[in-house]
N, C-alpha and C positions, 0 to 999 in steps of 0.2 A: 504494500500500500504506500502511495506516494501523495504530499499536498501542495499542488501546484496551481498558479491563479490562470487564470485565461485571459490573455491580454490583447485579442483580437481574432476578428475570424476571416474562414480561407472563401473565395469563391469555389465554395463546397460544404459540408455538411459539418465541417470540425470548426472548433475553438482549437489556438494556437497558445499553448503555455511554455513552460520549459522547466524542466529538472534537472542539474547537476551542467549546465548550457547546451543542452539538448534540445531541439524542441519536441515538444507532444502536443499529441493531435486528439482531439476528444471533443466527440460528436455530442449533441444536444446542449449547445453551452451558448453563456452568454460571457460576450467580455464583462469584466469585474468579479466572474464567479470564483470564489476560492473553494477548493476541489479538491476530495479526496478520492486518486483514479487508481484502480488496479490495470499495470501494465499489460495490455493483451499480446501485444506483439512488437516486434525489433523491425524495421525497417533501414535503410541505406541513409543515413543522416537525420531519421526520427525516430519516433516511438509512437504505435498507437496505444491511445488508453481508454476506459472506460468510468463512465462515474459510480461512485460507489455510495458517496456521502457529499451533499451540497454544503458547506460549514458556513458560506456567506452568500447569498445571492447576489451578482450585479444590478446595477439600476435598474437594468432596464428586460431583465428575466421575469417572465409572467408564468403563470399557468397555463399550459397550451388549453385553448377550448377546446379540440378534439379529443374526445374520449380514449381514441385509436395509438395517439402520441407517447411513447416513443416508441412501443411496436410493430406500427405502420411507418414505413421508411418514407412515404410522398412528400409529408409537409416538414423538410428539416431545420427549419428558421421559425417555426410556431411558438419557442420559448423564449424569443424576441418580442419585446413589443413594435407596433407597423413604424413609428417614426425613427427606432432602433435600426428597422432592417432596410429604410431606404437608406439611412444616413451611411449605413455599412457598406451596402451597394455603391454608393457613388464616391466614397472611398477609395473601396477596391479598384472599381473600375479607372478613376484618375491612378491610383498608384501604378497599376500595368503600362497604360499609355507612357509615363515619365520615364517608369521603369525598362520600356522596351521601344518605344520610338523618339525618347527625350520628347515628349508635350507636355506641358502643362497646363493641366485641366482644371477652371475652378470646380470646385465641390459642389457649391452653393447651386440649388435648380438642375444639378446635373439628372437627376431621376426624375421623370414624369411619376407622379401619385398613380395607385393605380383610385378608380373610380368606388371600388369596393375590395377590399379586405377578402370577403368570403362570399362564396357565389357566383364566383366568376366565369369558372368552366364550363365553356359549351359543349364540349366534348372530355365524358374520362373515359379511358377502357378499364374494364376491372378484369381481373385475372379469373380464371374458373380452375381449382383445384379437381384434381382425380375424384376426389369424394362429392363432387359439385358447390364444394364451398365459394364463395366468390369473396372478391376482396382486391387487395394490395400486399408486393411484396414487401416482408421487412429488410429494411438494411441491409445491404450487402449481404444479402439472401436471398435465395429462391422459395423460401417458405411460406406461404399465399397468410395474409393477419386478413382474416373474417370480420367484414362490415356490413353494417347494415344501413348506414349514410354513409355522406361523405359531405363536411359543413363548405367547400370548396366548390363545389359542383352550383353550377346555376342549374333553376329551375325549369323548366320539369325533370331533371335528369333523377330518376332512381336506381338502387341496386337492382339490376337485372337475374335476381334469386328465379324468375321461375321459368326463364329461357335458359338459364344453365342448366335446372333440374329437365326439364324437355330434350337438349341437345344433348349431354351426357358428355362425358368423359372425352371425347373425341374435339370439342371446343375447348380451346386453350385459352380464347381472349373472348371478352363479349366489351365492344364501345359502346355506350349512349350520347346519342347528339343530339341537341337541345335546338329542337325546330319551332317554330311562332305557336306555343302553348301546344305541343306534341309533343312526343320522343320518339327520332330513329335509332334502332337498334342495327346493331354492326358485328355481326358473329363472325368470329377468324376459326375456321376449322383446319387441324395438324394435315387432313390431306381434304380428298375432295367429297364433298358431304354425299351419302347416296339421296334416291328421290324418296325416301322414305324421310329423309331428315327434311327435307322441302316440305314435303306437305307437311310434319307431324309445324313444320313455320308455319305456313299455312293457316292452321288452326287454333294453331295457338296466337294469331295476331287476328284473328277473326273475332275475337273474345277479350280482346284488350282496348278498351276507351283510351286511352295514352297513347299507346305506340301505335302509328299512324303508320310505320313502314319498316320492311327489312330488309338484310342487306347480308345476305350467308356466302363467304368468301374459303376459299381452299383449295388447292392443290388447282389453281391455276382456274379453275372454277366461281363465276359471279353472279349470282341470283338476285332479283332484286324483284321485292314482291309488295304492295301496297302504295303507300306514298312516301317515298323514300329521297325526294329531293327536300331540299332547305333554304332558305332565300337569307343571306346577309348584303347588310348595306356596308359596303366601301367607304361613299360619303354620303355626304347631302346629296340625294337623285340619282345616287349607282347605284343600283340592285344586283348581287350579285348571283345564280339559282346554279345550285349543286348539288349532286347527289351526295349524301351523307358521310359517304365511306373517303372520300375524296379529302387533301389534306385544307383544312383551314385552319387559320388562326383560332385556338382555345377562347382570348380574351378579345370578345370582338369588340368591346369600349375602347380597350388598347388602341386594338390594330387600325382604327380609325382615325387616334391618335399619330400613329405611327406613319399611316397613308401623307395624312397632313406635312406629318412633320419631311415626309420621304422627298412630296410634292413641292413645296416651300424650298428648301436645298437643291432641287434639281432644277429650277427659273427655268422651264421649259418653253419653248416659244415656236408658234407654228410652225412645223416642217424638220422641225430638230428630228436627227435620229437620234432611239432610243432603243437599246437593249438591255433585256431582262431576263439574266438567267437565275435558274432555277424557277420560273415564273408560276406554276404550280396554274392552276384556274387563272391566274391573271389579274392575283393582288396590285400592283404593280401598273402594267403595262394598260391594263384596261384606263385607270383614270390618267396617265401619262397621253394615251390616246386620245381621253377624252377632252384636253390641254391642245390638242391636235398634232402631240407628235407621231411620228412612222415610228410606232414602235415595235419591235418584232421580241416574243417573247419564247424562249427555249426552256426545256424542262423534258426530263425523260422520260416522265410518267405518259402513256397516251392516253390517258382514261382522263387527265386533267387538264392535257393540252386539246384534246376536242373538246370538254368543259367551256374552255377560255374560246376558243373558237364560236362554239355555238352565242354563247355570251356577248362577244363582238356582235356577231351579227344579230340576234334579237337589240344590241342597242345602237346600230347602224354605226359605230366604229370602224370606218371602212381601209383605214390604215393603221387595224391593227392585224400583226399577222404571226400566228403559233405554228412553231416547229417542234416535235418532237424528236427529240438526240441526245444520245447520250456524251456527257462532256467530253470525252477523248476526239469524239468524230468531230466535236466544233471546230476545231481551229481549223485542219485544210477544208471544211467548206465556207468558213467566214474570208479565209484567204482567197477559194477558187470565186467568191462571189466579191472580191475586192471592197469588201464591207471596210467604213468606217463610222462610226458612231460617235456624238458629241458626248451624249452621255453612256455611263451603263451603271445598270443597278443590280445588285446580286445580294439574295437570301438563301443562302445554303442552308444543308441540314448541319447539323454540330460537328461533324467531321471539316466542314469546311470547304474553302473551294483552291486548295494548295494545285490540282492541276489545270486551272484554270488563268491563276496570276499571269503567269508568262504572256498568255496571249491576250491579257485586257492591258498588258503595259506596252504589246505590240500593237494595239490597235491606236492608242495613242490618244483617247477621249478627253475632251477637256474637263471632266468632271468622271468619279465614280461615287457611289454610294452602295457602303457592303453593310449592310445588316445580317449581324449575327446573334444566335444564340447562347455563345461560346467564345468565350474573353481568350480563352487560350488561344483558341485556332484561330480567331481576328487577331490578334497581334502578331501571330505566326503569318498571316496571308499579306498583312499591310505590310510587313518590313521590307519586301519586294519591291511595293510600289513606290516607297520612300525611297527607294536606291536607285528607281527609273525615273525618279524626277519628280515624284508626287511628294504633297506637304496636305497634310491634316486639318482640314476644315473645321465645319462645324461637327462636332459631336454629343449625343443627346444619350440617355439610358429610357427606358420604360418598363416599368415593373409589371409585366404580362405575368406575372406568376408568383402572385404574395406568399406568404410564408413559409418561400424554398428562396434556396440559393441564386436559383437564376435569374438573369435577367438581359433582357433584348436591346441590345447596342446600334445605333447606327450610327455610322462615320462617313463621312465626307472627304473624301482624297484630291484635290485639285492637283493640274499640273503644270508647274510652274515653267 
Protein backbone atom coordinates (compact mmCIF):
# COMPACT_ATOMS: atom_id res chain seq x y z
CA UNK A 1 0.00 0.00 0.00
CA UNK A 2 1.39 3.22 -1.05
CA UNK A 3 -0.04 7.31 -0.22
CA UNK A 4 0.35 9.39 -3.02
CA UNK A 5 -1.76 12.66 -4.01
CA UNK A 6 -2.93 13.10 -7.63
CA UNK A 7 -1.61 16.12 -9.08
CA UNK A 8 -3.37 16.04 -12.54
CA UNK A 9 -4.83 14.18 -15.18
CA UNK A 10 -3.99 12.31 -18.43
CA UNK A 11 -6.18 12.65 -21.71
CA UNK A 12 -7.36 9.33 -20.60
CA UNK A 13 -8.94 7.71 -17.63
CA UNK A 14 -6.00 8.06 -14.95
CA UNK A 15 -4.83 10.72 -12.32
CA UNK A 16 -1.07 11.30 -12.57
CA UNK A 17 0.68 11.15 -8.87
CA UNK A 18 4.18 9.98 -8.20
CA UNK A 19 5.99 7.75 -5.47
CA UNK A 20 9.44 7.42 -4.66
CA UNK A 21 9.75 10.20 -8.41
CA UNK A 22 7.97 7.74 -10.40
CA UNK A 23 4.84 8.52 -11.66
CA UNK A 24 1.47 6.46 -11.17
CA UNK A 25 -1.36 6.31 -12.94
CA UNK A 26 -4.80 5.73 -11.03
CA UNK A 27 -7.90 5.64 -12.66
CA UNK A 28 -11.12 7.37 -11.20
CA UNK A 29 -9.35 10.39 -9.52
CA UNK A 30 -9.57 13.76 -9.03
CA UNK A 31 -6.54 16.18 -8.87
CA UNK A 32 -6.17 17.13 -5.15
CA UNK A 33 -7.15 13.50 -4.10
CA UNK A 34 -4.67 12.12 -1.48
CA UNK A 35 -4.77 8.26 -2.02
CA UNK A 36 -4.05 5.25 -0.63
CA UNK A 37 -3.35 2.95 -4.03
CA UNK A 38 -2.25 -0.67 -4.09
CA UNK A 39 0.25 -1.06 -6.80
CA UNK A 40 -1.29 -3.23 -9.61
CA UNK A 41 1.25 -3.27 -12.08
CA UNK A 42 5.06 -2.05 -13.28
CA UNK A 43 5.06 -0.51 -16.57
CA UNK A 44 8.33 1.17 -18.65
CA UNK A 45 8.76 4.46 -16.71
CA UNK A 46 5.36 4.09 -14.46
CA UNK A 47 3.32 2.37 -12.21
CA UNK A 48 -0.38 1.53 -12.56
CA UNK A 49 -2.39 1.69 -9.24
CA UNK A 50 -5.59 1.21 -7.86
CA UNK A 51 -7.52 3.10 -5.07
CA UNK A 52 -7.86 1.46 -2.02
CA UNK A 53 -8.77 4.21 0.55
CA UNK A 54 -9.72 8.07 -0.45
CA UNK A 55 -7.92 9.86 2.86
CA UNK A 56 -8.66 13.43 1.26
CA UNK A 57 -10.87 14.30 -1.55
CA UNK A 58 -9.99 17.00 -4.11
CA UNK A 59 -12.02 20.19 -4.72
CA UNK A 60 -13.48 19.28 -7.15
CA UNK A 61 -14.20 15.00 -6.61
CA UNK A 62 -18.02 14.45 -6.42
CA UNK A 63 -20.15 11.52 -6.21
CA UNK A 64 -20.57 10.10 -9.62
CA UNK A 65 -24.40 10.13 -10.25
CA UNK A 66 -24.39 6.85 -12.08
CA UNK A 67 -25.05 4.01 -10.10
CA UNK A 68 -22.97 1.81 -12.61
CA UNK A 69 -19.52 4.01 -11.74
CA UNK A 70 -16.74 2.77 -11.32
CA UNK A 71 -17.70 -0.68 -12.61
CA UNK A 72 -18.81 0.49 -15.88
CA UNK A 73 -15.69 1.73 -17.73
CA UNK A 74 -17.92 4.41 -20.26
CA UNK A 75 -18.09 7.40 -18.17
CA UNK A 76 -14.35 7.81 -16.65
CA UNK A 77 -14.35 11.61 -15.68
CA UNK A 78 -17.89 11.32 -13.78
CA UNK A 79 -15.98 11.99 -10.40
CA UNK A 80 -15.17 15.36 -11.63
CA UNK A 81 -17.28 17.95 -11.34
CA UNK A 82 -18.47 19.43 -15.37
CA UNK A 83 -16.48 22.96 -14.72
CA UNK A 84 -13.56 20.53 -13.21
CA UNK A 85 -13.43 18.48 -16.54
CA UNK A 86 -13.76 21.34 -19.03
CA UNK A 87 -11.09 23.23 -17.35
CA UNK A 88 -8.97 19.84 -17.42
CA UNK A 89 -9.63 19.46 -21.19
CA UNK A 90 -8.51 22.79 -22.23
CA UNK A 91 -5.50 22.30 -20.28
CA UNK A 92 -4.41 19.21 -21.78
CA UNK A 93 -5.32 20.06 -25.00
CA UNK A 94 -3.07 23.66 -24.83
CA UNK A 95 -0.31 21.65 -23.18
CA UNK A 96 0.08 19.09 -26.21
CA UNK A 97 -0.02 21.91 -28.83
CA UNK A 98 3.11 23.90 -26.86
CA UNK A 99 4.37 20.60 -26.08
CA UNK A 100 4.45 19.40 -29.77
CA UNK A 101 4.02 22.18 -32.24
CA UNK A 102 5.51 25.20 -29.88
CA UNK A 103 1.79 27.04 -29.85
CA UNK A 104 0.57 28.68 -27.56
CA UNK A 105 -2.87 28.31 -26.79
CA UNK A 106 -4.81 30.58 -24.32
CA UNK A 107 -6.89 28.21 -21.81
CA UNK A 108 -9.51 30.77 -21.39
CA UNK A 109 -12.93 29.61 -23.85
CA UNK A 110 -10.73 27.02 -25.34
CA UNK A 111 -13.71 24.21 -24.68
CA UNK A 112 -17.13 24.81 -26.04
CA UNK A 113 -19.67 23.80 -22.87
CA UNK A 114 -21.38 21.06 -23.93
CA UNK A 115 -25.27 22.10 -23.85
CA UNK A 116 -26.09 19.26 -21.27
CA UNK A 117 -24.19 17.30 -18.85
CA UNK A 118 -26.27 14.06 -19.35
CA UNK A 119 -28.46 13.10 -22.11
CA UNK A 120 -26.68 13.78 -24.62
CA UNK A 121 -26.24 10.45 -26.75
CA UNK A 122 -28.15 9.85 -29.63
CA UNK A 123 -26.69 6.94 -30.30
CA UNK A 124 -25.03 4.17 -27.44
CA UNK A 125 -24.40 0.53 -28.59
CA UNK A 126 -24.71 -1.70 -25.49
CA UNK A 127 -22.93 -4.91 -25.53
CA UNK A 128 -25.04 -8.32 -25.32
CA UNK A 129 -23.23 -10.91 -23.20
CA UNK A 130 -23.55 -14.97 -23.97
CA UNK A 131 -26.08 -15.10 -21.16
CA UNK A 132 -28.12 -12.06 -22.98
CA UNK A 133 -27.13 -9.65 -20.37
CA UNK A 134 -26.76 -6.25 -21.90
CA UNK A 135 -24.62 -3.44 -20.75
CA UNK A 136 -21.09 -1.84 -20.98
CA UNK A 137 -17.70 -3.09 -20.63
CA UNK A 138 -15.62 -2.44 -17.58
CA UNK A 139 -12.25 -1.04 -17.72
CA UNK A 140 -9.83 -2.40 -19.42
CA UNK A 141 -12.17 -5.52 -19.67
CA UNK A 142 -14.07 -7.44 -21.74
CA UNK A 143 -16.56 -8.29 -18.86
CA UNK A 144 -20.00 -7.00 -20.02
CA UNK A 145 -21.39 -4.48 -16.20
CA UNK A 146 -25.25 -5.02 -16.54
CA UNK A 147 -27.52 -1.98 -16.91
CA UNK A 148 -30.58 -1.01 -16.96
CA UNK A 149 -30.14 2.84 -17.80
CA UNK A 150 -27.72 4.67 -18.94
CA UNK A 151 -28.01 8.65 -17.25
CA UNK A 152 -25.88 9.75 -20.69
CA UNK A 153 -28.13 8.51 -23.24
CA UNK A 154 -30.65 11.05 -24.65
CA UNK A 155 -34.12 10.21 -24.83
CA UNK A 156 -35.98 7.95 -26.08
CA UNK A 157 -32.97 5.74 -26.09
CA UNK A 158 -33.42 2.57 -23.61
CA UNK A 159 -31.77 -0.70 -22.61
CA UNK A 160 -32.55 -2.90 -25.43
CA UNK A 161 -33.07 -6.01 -22.71
CA UNK A 162 -35.75 -7.63 -24.97
CA UNK A 163 -34.15 -7.62 -28.42
CA UNK A 164 -31.12 -9.27 -26.94
CA UNK A 165 -33.27 -11.84 -25.20
CA UNK A 166 -35.04 -12.58 -28.98
CA UNK A 167 -31.61 -12.44 -30.91
CA UNK A 168 -29.65 -14.72 -28.48
CA UNK A 169 -26.21 -15.27 -28.08
CA UNK A 170 -25.23 -14.85 -31.76
CA UNK A 171 -25.63 -10.74 -31.35
CA UNK A 172 -22.78 -9.24 -29.91
CA UNK A 173 -23.76 -5.56 -30.17
CA UNK A 174 -27.36 -4.01 -30.15
CA UNK A 175 -27.05 0.22 -30.98
CA UNK A 176 -30.03 2.50 -30.14
CA UNK A 177 -30.46 5.65 -32.17
CA UNK A 178 -32.59 8.25 -30.95
CA UNK A 179 -34.99 9.39 -33.88
CA UNK A 180 -37.67 12.46 -33.51
CA UNK A 181 -39.43 10.73 -30.27
CA UNK A 182 -38.76 6.88 -31.65
CA UNK A 183 -35.91 4.42 -31.32
CA UNK A 184 -33.99 2.78 -34.14
CA UNK A 185 -32.53 -0.32 -33.19
CA UNK A 186 -29.14 -1.55 -34.79
CA UNK A 187 -28.26 -5.39 -34.03
CA UNK A 188 -24.57 -6.23 -35.06
CA UNK A 189 -24.61 -10.20 -35.40
CA UNK A 190 -20.96 -12.28 -35.13
CA UNK A 191 -21.91 -13.79 -38.70
CA UNK A 192 -24.91 -13.52 -40.91
CA UNK A 193 -28.22 -13.72 -39.03
CA UNK A 194 -30.57 -16.63 -40.70
CA UNK A 195 -34.28 -15.69 -41.90
CA UNK A 196 -35.50 -17.05 -38.98
CA UNK A 197 -33.65 -14.28 -36.97
CA UNK A 198 -35.53 -11.72 -39.43
CA UNK A 199 -38.68 -12.54 -38.88
CA UNK A 200 -38.49 -13.60 -35.18
CA UNK A 201 -37.29 -8.99 -35.82
CA UNK A 202 -40.04 -8.81 -37.46
CA UNK A 203 -42.21 -9.57 -34.78
CA UNK A 204 -40.90 -8.54 -32.35
CA UNK A 205 -40.92 -4.79 -33.72
CA UNK A 206 -44.54 -5.26 -34.67
CA UNK A 207 -45.37 -5.20 -30.86
CA UNK A 208 -43.08 -2.38 -29.81
CA UNK A 209 -44.61 1.52 -29.65
CA UNK A 210 -40.93 2.88 -29.44
CA UNK A 211 -38.88 1.26 -31.81
CA UNK A 212 -40.11 2.42 -35.16
CA UNK A 213 -37.32 0.47 -37.13
CA UNK A 214 -34.60 -2.06 -37.46
CA UNK A 215 -31.57 -2.59 -38.64
CA UNK A 216 -29.99 -6.47 -38.38
CA UNK A 217 -26.34 -6.35 -39.69
CA UNK A 218 -23.72 -9.58 -40.15
CA UNK A 219 -21.42 -11.25 -41.82
CA UNK A 220 -21.77 -8.96 -44.76
CA UNK A 221 -25.55 -9.05 -44.58
CA UNK A 222 -28.16 -5.68 -44.12
CA UNK A 223 -31.61 -5.94 -43.32
CA UNK A 224 -33.59 -3.12 -42.61
CA UNK A 225 -37.09 -3.57 -41.68
CA UNK A 226 -39.67 -0.61 -40.51
CA UNK A 227 -38.60 2.93 -40.33
CA UNK A 228 -35.26 2.84 -39.96
CA UNK A 229 -34.05 6.36 -41.26
CA UNK A 230 -33.55 9.54 -38.95
CA UNK A 231 -33.41 13.16 -39.97
CA UNK A 232 -30.64 15.43 -38.05
CA UNK A 233 -30.26 19.06 -38.64
CA UNK A 234 -26.67 20.30 -39.66
CA UNK A 235 -27.81 23.90 -39.29
CA UNK A 236 -30.50 26.20 -39.58
CA UNK A 237 -32.54 24.74 -42.89
CA UNK A 238 -30.11 21.49 -43.41
CA UNK A 239 -31.84 18.57 -42.85
CA UNK A 240 -29.95 15.81 -42.95
CA UNK A 241 -32.11 11.99 -43.58
CA UNK A 242 -30.07 8.65 -42.80
CA UNK A 243 -30.56 5.47 -42.11
CA UNK A 244 -29.70 4.77 -38.46
CA UNK A 245 -26.84 2.24 -38.71
CA UNK A 246 -24.86 4.93 -40.73
CA UNK A 247 -22.19 6.98 -38.61
CA UNK A 248 -23.25 10.29 -37.02
CA UNK A 249 -22.31 12.60 -34.74
CA UNK A 250 -23.53 11.12 -30.95
CA UNK A 251 -23.82 14.99 -29.60
CA UNK A 252 -25.85 16.55 -32.21
CA UNK A 253 -26.13 20.16 -30.17
CA UNK A 254 -22.35 19.63 -30.52
CA UNK A 255 -21.97 18.89 -33.92
CA UNK A 256 -23.87 21.81 -34.98
CA UNK A 257 -21.67 23.80 -32.90
CA UNK A 258 -18.87 22.22 -34.58
CA UNK A 259 -20.46 22.66 -38.21
CA UNK A 260 -20.55 26.59 -37.30
CA UNK A 261 -17.47 26.78 -35.91
CA UNK A 262 -15.84 24.37 -39.18
CA UNK A 263 -17.85 26.84 -41.44
CA UNK A 264 -16.61 30.21 -39.87
CA UNK A 265 -12.62 29.14 -40.29
CA UNK A 266 -13.11 27.94 -43.67
CA UNK A 267 -14.53 31.96 -45.21
CA UNK A 268 -15.75 29.86 -48.08
CA UNK A 269 -16.61 31.84 -51.20
CA UNK A 270 -18.41 30.89 -54.31
CA UNK A 271 -16.80 28.55 -56.51
CA UNK A 272 -13.83 27.66 -53.88
CA UNK A 273 -12.99 24.09 -54.10
CA UNK A 274 -13.55 22.04 -51.26
CA UNK A 275 -12.41 18.66 -50.20
CA UNK A 276 -13.72 16.58 -47.47
CA UNK A 277 -12.32 13.49 -46.56
CA UNK A 278 -13.48 11.08 -44.53
CA UNK A 279 -16.83 12.99 -45.34
CA UNK A 280 -19.08 10.08 -43.86
CA UNK A 281 -23.09 11.33 -45.12
CA UNK A 282 -21.63 14.77 -45.75
CA UNK A 283 -21.36 16.45 -42.30
CA UNK A 284 -19.11 18.76 -43.84
CA UNK A 285 -19.34 19.01 -47.59
CA UNK A 286 -23.15 19.34 -47.72
CA UNK A 287 -23.22 22.89 -45.91
CA UNK A 288 -19.62 23.86 -47.54
CA UNK A 289 -21.90 23.37 -50.79
CA UNK A 290 -24.57 24.96 -49.45
CA UNK A 291 -21.99 28.25 -49.11
CA UNK A 292 -21.68 27.33 -52.87
CA UNK A 293 -18.42 25.69 -52.90
CA UNK A 294 -17.56 22.58 -55.48
CA UNK A 295 -17.19 20.45 -52.86
CA UNK A 296 -16.22 16.83 -53.41
CA UNK A 297 -16.42 14.62 -50.53
CA UNK A 298 -14.43 11.19 -50.15
CA UNK A 299 -15.11 8.47 -47.50
CA UNK A 300 -14.80 4.61 -47.83
CA UNK A 301 -17.85 3.66 -46.53
CA UNK A 302 -20.43 3.38 -49.77
CA UNK A 303 -23.40 3.00 -47.65
CA UNK A 304 -22.73 6.79 -46.50
CA UNK A 305 -21.30 8.05 -49.56
CA UNK A 306 -24.66 7.30 -51.51
CA UNK A 307 -26.31 8.71 -48.05
CA UNK A 308 -24.48 12.04 -48.97
CA UNK A 309 -25.38 11.62 -52.56
CA UNK A 310 -28.84 11.17 -52.29
CA UNK A 311 -28.97 14.17 -49.61
CA UNK A 312 -27.23 16.59 -52.26
CA UNK A 313 -29.75 15.91 -54.53
CA UNK A 314 -33.07 16.00 -52.53
CA UNK A 315 -31.44 19.58 -51.47
CA UNK A 316 -30.45 20.50 -55.01
CA UNK A 317 -26.61 20.98 -54.12
CA UNK A 318 -25.61 20.50 -57.52
CA UNK A 319 -21.92 20.99 -56.92
CA UNK A 320 -21.72 18.80 -54.45
CA UNK A 321 -20.18 15.43 -55.43
CA UNK A 322 -19.25 11.91 -53.25
CA UNK A 323 -16.67 9.57 -54.12
CA UNK A 324 -16.29 6.56 -52.57
CA UNK A 325 -12.32 5.39 -51.88
CA UNK A 326 -10.42 4.15 -49.84
CA UNK A 327 -7.45 6.45 -48.79
CA UNK A 328 -4.53 4.65 -50.30
CA UNK A 329 -6.35 4.96 -53.97
CA UNK A 330 -6.67 8.86 -53.40
CA UNK A 331 -3.60 10.36 -54.11
CA UNK A 332 -2.97 8.89 -57.81
CA UNK A 333 -6.55 9.79 -58.65
CA UNK A 334 -6.51 13.30 -57.14
CA UNK A 335 -3.06 13.54 -59.05
CA UNK A 336 -4.53 11.72 -62.41
CA UNK A 337 -7.54 14.29 -62.11
CA UNK A 338 -4.80 17.38 -61.53
CA UNK A 339 -7.12 18.34 -58.46
CA UNK A 340 -6.23 21.21 -56.59
CA UNK A 341 -8.32 22.58 -53.64
CA UNK A 342 -8.26 25.86 -51.77
CA UNK A 343 -9.60 24.30 -48.87
CA UNK A 344 -9.64 20.61 -47.37
CA UNK A 345 -11.30 19.53 -44.23
CA UNK A 346 -10.75 16.17 -42.62
CA UNK A 347 -12.53 14.10 -39.71
CA UNK A 348 -10.90 10.94 -39.33
CA UNK A 349 -11.63 8.07 -37.02
CA UNK A 350 -9.11 8.04 -33.91
CA UNK A 351 -6.54 6.30 -35.64
CA UNK A 352 -6.01 9.38 -37.77
CA UNK A 353 -5.23 10.21 -41.08
CA UNK A 354 -1.03 9.67 -40.97
CA UNK A 355 -1.59 8.25 -44.64
CA UNK A 356 -3.05 10.91 -46.00
CA UNK A 357 -0.75 14.08 -44.79
CA UNK A 358 1.61 13.64 -47.51
CA UNK A 359 -0.67 14.21 -50.04
CA UNK A 360 -2.94 17.23 -48.49
CA UNK A 361 0.77 19.01 -48.03
CA UNK A 362 1.19 18.02 -51.92
CA UNK A 363 -2.00 19.59 -52.83
CA UNK A 364 -0.86 22.68 -51.53
CA UNK A 365 -4.56 24.24 -50.10
CA UNK A 366 -4.46 27.59 -48.61
CA UNK A 367 -6.25 26.43 -45.76
CA UNK A 368 -6.82 22.89 -43.95
CA UNK A 369 -9.18 22.04 -41.07
CA UNK A 370 -8.41 18.44 -39.37
CA UNK A 371 -10.81 17.80 -36.73
CA UNK A 372 -10.16 15.18 -34.50
CA UNK A 373 -11.16 12.81 -31.95
CA UNK A 374 -7.75 12.13 -30.70
CA UNK A 375 -5.06 14.78 -29.39
CA UNK A 376 -2.53 12.09 -29.85
CA UNK A 377 -2.84 11.30 -33.55
CA UNK A 378 -3.73 15.23 -34.30
CA UNK A 379 -0.41 16.24 -33.13
CA UNK A 380 1.01 13.28 -34.76
CA UNK A 381 -0.79 14.38 -38.30
CA UNK A 382 -0.10 18.27 -37.89
CA UNK A 383 3.64 18.20 -37.32
CA UNK A 384 3.88 17.22 -41.10
CA UNK A 385 2.00 20.06 -42.12
CA UNK A 386 4.18 22.50 -40.00
CA UNK A 387 7.30 21.35 -41.74
CA UNK A 388 5.42 21.82 -45.27
CA UNK A 389 4.95 25.22 -44.40
CA UNK A 390 1.78 25.24 -42.50
CA UNK A 391 1.31 27.52 -39.07
CA UNK A 392 -1.79 26.85 -36.65
CA UNK A 393 -4.66 28.92 -36.91
CA UNK A 394 -7.57 29.11 -35.13
CA UNK A 395 -8.11 26.27 -32.69
CA UNK A 396 -11.31 25.41 -30.70
CA UNK A 397 -12.01 22.04 -28.28
CA UNK A 398 -15.81 20.85 -27.98
CA UNK A 399 -16.87 18.79 -25.37
CA UNK A 400 -19.13 16.05 -27.58
CA UNK A 401 -18.76 13.64 -24.72
CA UNK A 402 -19.18 14.90 -20.93
CA UNK A 403 -17.91 12.84 -18.25
CA UNK A 404 -15.03 11.00 -20.22
CA UNK A 405 -11.85 11.88 -21.25
CA UNK A 406 -12.43 12.86 -24.66
CA UNK A 407 -12.89 15.49 -26.48
CA UNK A 408 -13.36 16.97 -30.30
CA UNK A 409 -10.54 19.27 -31.52
CA UNK A 410 -10.54 21.38 -34.57
CA UNK A 411 -7.58 23.07 -35.98
CA UNK A 412 -6.88 25.26 -38.45
CA UNK A 413 -3.47 24.81 -40.58
CA UNK A 414 -2.90 27.90 -42.84
CA UNK A 415 -0.18 28.03 -45.26
CA UNK A 416 2.17 30.52 -45.04
Amino acid sequence: MATIEIEDLTLGPWGVGHLDGRAVMVPNTAPGDLLEVEIESERKGYAIGRIERIVRAGDHRRVPPCPFIPRCGGCDWQQLDYPAQLAAKARLIASEFARALSVELPVDDLIEPAAEEFGYRSRVRFKVGAGGEVGFHAAASNRIVPVDRCIVAAAPISVPTRFAAVFGRRCREIEVVAGDHYQVVVAHFDSRPTPEHIAQARETLAGDFIVRGLIVRGGGARELIGKTGITIELEPGLILEVDADLFTQVNRAQNRKLIAAVMASAAIAPGDEVLDLYCGAGNFSLPAARRGARATGVDADELAIAAARRNATRLTLEHAQFIAMKADALASFLGRARYRPSLVILDPPRAGAAELIKLIAALRPRRVLYVSCNVATLMRDLKPLVHAGYRAGTVRGFDFFPNTHHVEVMAEMLLT
